[in-house]
C-alpha positions as CSV (number, residue, x, y, z in Angstrom):
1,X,-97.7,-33.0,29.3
2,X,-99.3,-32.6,25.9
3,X,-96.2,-31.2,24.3
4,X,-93.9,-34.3,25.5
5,X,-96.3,-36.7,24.4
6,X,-96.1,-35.2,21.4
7,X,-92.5,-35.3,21.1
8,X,-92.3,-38.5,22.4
9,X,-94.8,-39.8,19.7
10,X,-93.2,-37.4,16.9
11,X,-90.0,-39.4,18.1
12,X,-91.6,-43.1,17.5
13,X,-92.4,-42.0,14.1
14,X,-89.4,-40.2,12.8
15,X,-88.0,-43.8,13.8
16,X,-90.4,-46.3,13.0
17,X,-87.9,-48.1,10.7
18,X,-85.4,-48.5,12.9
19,X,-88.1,-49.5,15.3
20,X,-89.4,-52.1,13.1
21,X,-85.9,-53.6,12.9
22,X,-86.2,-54.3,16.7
23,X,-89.1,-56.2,16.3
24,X,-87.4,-58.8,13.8
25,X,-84.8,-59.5,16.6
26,X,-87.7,-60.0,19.0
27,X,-89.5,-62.4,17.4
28,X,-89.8,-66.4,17.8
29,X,-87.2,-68.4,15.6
30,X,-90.4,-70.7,14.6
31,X,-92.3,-67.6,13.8
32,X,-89.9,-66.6,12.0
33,X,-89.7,-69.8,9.6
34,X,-93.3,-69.5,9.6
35,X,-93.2,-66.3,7.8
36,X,-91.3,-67.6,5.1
37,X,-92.9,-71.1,4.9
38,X,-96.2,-68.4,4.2
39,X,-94.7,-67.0,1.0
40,X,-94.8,-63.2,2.3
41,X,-91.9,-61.3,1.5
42,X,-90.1,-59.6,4.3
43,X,-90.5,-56.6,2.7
44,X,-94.1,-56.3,2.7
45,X,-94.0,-57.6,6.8
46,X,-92.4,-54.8,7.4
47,X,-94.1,-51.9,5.7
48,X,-97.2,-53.4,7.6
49,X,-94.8,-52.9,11.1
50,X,-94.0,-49.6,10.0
51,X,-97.1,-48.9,9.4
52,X,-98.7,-49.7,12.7
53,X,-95.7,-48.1,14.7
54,X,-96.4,-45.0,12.4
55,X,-100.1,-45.3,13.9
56,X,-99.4,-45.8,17.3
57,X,-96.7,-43.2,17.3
58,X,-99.8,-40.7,15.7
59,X,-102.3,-41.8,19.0
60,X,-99.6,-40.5,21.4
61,X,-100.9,-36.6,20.1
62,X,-104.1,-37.6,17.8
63,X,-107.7,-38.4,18.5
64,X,-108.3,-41.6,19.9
65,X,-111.0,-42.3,17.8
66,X,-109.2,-41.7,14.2
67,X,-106.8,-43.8,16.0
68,X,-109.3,-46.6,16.7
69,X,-110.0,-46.4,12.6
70,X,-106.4,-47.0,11.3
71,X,-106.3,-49.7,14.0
72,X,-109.1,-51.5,12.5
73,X,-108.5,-50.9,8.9
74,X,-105.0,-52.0,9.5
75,X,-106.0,-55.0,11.4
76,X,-108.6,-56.1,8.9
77,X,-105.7,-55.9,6.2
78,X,-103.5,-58.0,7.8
79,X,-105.4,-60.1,9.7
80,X,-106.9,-61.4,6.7
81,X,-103.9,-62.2,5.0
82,X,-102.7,-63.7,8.0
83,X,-105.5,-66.3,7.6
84,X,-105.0,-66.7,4.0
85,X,-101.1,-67.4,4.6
86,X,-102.0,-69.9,7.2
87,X,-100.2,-67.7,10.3
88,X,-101.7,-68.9,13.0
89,X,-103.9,-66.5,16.0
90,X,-101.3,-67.3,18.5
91,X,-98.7,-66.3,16.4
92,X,-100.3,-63.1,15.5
93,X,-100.8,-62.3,19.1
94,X,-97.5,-63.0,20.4
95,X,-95.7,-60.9,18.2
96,X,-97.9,-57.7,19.3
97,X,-96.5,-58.1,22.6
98,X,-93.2,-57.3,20.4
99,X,-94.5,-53.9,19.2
100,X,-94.7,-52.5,23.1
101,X,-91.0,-54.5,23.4
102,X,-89.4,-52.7,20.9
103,X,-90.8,-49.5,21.4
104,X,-90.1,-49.2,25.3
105,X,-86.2,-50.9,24.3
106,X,-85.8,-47.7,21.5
107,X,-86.1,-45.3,24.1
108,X,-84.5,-47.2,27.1
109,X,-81.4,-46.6,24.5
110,X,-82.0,-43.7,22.3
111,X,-83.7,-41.1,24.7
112,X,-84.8,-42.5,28.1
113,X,-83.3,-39.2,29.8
114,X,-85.5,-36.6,28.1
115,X,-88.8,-38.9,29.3
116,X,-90.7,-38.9,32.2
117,X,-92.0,-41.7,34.5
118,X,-95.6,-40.1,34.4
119,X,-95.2,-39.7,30.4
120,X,-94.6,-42.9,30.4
121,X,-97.1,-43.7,32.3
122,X,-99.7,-41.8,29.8
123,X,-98.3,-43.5,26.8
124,X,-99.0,-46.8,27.8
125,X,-102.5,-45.7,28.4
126,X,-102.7,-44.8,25.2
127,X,-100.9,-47.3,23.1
128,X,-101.5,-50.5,25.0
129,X,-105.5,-50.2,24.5
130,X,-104.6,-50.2,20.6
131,X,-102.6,-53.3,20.9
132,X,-105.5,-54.9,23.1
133,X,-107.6,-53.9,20.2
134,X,-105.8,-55.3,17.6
135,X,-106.0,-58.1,19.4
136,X,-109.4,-58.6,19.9
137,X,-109.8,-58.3,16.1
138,X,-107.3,-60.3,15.1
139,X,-109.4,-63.1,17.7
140,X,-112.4,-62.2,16.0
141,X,-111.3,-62.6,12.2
142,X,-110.1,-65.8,13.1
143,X,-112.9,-67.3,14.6
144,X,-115.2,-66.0,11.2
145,X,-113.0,-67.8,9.3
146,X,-113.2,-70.9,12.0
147,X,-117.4,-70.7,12.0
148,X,-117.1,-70.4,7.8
149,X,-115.3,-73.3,7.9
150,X,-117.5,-75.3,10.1
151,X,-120.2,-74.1,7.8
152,X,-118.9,-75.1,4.7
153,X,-118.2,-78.4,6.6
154,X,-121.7,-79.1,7.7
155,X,-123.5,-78.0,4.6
156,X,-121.0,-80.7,2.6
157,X,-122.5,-82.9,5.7
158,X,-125.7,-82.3,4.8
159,X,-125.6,-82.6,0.9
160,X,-124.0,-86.2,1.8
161,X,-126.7,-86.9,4.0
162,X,-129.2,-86.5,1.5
163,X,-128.0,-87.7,-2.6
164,X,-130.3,-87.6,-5.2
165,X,-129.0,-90.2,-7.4
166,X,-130.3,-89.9,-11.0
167,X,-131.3,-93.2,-12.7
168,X,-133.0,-91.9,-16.1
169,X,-134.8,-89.2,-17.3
170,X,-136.6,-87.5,-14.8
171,X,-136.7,-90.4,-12.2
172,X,-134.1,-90.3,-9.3
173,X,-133.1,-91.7,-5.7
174,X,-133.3,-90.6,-2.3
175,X,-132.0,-92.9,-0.1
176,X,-132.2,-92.1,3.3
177,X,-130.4,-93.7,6.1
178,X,-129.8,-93.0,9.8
179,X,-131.9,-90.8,12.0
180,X,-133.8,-88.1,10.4
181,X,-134.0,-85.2,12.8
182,X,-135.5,-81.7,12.7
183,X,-132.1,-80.3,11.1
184,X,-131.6,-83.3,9.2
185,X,-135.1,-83.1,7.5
186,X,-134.8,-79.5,6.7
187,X,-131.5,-80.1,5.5
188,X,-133.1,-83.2,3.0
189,X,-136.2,-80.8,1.9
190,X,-134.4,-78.2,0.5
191,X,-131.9,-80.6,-1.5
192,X,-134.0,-82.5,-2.6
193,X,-136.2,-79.4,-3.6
194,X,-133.3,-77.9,-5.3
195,X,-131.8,-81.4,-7.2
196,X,-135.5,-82.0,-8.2
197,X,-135.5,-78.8,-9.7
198,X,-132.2,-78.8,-11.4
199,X,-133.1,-82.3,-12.9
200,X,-136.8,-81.3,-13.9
201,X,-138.1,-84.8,-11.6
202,X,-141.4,-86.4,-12.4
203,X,-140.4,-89.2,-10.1
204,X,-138.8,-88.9,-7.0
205,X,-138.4,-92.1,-4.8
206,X,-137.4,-91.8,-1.4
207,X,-136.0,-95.3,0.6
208,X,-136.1,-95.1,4.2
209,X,-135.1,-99.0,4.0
210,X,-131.9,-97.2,5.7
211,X,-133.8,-96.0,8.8
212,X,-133.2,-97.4,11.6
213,X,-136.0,-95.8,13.7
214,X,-139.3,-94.6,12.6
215,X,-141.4,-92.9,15.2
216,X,-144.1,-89.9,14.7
217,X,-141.2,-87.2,15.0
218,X,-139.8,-88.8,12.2
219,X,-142.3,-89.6,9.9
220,X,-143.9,-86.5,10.5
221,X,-140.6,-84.7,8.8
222,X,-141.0,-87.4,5.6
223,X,-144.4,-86.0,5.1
224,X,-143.3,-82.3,4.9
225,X,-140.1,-83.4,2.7
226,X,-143.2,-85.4,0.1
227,X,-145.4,-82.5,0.5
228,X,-143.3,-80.4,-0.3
229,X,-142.2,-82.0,-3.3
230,X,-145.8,-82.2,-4.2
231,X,-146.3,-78.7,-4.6
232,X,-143.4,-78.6,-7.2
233,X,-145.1,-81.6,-9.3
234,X,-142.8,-84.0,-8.2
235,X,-144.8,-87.1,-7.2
236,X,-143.2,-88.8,-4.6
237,X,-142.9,-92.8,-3.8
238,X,-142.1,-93.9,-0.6
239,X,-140.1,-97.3,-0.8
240,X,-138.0,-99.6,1.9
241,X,-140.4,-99.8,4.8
242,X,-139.2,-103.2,6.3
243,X,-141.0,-105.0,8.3
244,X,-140.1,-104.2,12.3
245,X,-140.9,-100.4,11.3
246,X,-144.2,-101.0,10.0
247,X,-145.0,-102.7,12.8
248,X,-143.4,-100.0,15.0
249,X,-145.7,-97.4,13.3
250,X,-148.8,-99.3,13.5
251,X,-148.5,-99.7,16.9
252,X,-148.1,-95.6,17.0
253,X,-150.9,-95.3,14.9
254,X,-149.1,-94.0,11.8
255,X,-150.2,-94.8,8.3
256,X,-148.9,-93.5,5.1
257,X,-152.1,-93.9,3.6
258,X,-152.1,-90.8,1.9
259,X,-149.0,-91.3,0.2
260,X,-147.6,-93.6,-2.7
261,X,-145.7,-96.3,-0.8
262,X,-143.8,-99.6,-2.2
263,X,-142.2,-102.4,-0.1
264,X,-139.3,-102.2,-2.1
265,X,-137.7,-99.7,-4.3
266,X,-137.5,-102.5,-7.5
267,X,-141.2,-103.1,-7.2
268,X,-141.9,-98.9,-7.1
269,X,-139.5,-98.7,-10.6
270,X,-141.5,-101.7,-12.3
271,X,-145.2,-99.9,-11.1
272,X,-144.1,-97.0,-13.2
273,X,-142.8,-99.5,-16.0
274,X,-139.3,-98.6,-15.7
275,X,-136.8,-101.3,-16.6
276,X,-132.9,-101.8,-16.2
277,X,-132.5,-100.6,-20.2
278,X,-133.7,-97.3,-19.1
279,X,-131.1,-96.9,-16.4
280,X,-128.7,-93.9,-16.9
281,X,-125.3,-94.8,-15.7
282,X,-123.7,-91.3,-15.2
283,X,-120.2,-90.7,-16.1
């Protein structure tokens, strides 16, 4: 059994070309003008089908396990172009199914006689767990690239939720608004740790006149964001506390007392004898 797997996978690639040839005539009309909408020359599309019929020809009388590796360094190669061409994963997967097609039709026609049932049999076992891996790479790569996208996504989120507007030298704005949540409030800190940095801050004034609910959770996460900022010498003014929410944290029995506060963010800019000529319009 050994030798006619090895002549049968000798066979597939003596004529991977021609097997590769197969594949084209296989494939999806749409897939087809999605190739060429990507910018990939045919050329190259094919060397990599050669290539992968060259491998799976090889695991017919080689190790599995060097097989395994040229699977995945070849699926990493393409699978990342893939992406970066904008082929989409069920694309990619359909036309592995075309591999197995064309290879099975090459020997239906050019030497079905000379092959076994039970080889066969064994070659499937071999090859299809290849395809099947290539698959579950290709899956993989693609949902990286899906999870780095979401990523880049929520940190943009994030940077939006929190803008430190610069008004003059060393003074800028946090305004606040909406819910500020556990992820929210760490998201906050270490912007507004990193813009006050960047900007060299003596003042930073933060207005939660934005907020629509202020309860201990909350206000809890505002003192960690100003104590923070404490520790890195920016002094920190709390400004925008309307009304219904102090009255909401009084009757929670929370008090800001430890920390600069202002009713409105015009009266905290005149207590440190800033004036609209000092404003820095940025360009």
């Amino acid at each position: 059994m050994r030798d006619e797997l090895l002549y049968l996978g000798q066979e597939i690639v003596s004529h991977k070309s021609e097997i590769a040839k197969y594949i084209i005539d296989y494939q999806e009309q749409r897939y087809s003008e999605q190739l060429k909408f990507s910018g990939l020359q045919m050329e190259k599309i094919t060397e990599w089908r050669i290539e992968l019929i060259h491998i799976l020809g090889e695991s017919l009388y080689e190790d599995q396990r060097d097989s395994l590796i040229k699977i995945k360094e070849w699926s990493q190669k393409v699978g990342e172009i893939a992406i970066q061409r904008g082929i989409s994963l069920n694309d990619s997967l359909k036309t592995l199914s075309t591999f197995r097609t064309a290879i099975w039709d090459f020997f239906n026609e050019q030497i079905d006689n000379q092959i076994s049932a039970s080889i066969m049999l064994q070659s499937n076992k071999k090859i299809n767990p290849l395809l099947d891996e290539i698959a579950y790479l290709f899956n993989e790569l693609f949902i990286k690239q899906q999870n780095d996208q979401l990523a880049l996504v929520h940190t943009a989120m994030d940077e939006l939720s929190a803008p430190i507007v610069p008004i003059a030298d060393k003074i800028a704005i946090l305004p606040l608004v909406g819910e500020i949540n556990t992820h929210r409030s760490s998201s906050v800190m270490e912007t507004a740790l990193k813009k006050s940095s960047e900007l060299q801050l003596d003042y930073l004034f933060i207005d939660i006149s934005g907020v629509a609910i202020m309860d201990t959770m909350i206000s809890h996460n505002i003192y960690q964001i100003v104590n923070a900022l404490k520790m890195m010498g920016v002094q920190s003014v709390l400004t925008g506390i309307r009304p219904e929410v102090a009255h909401t944290l009084g009757n929670l029995g929370i008090t800001f007392d430890d920390l600069k506060t202002s009713s409105s963010l015009k009266q905290a800019l005149e207590d440190i004898g800033f004036n609209q000529n000092d404003l820095a319009i940025p360009l």
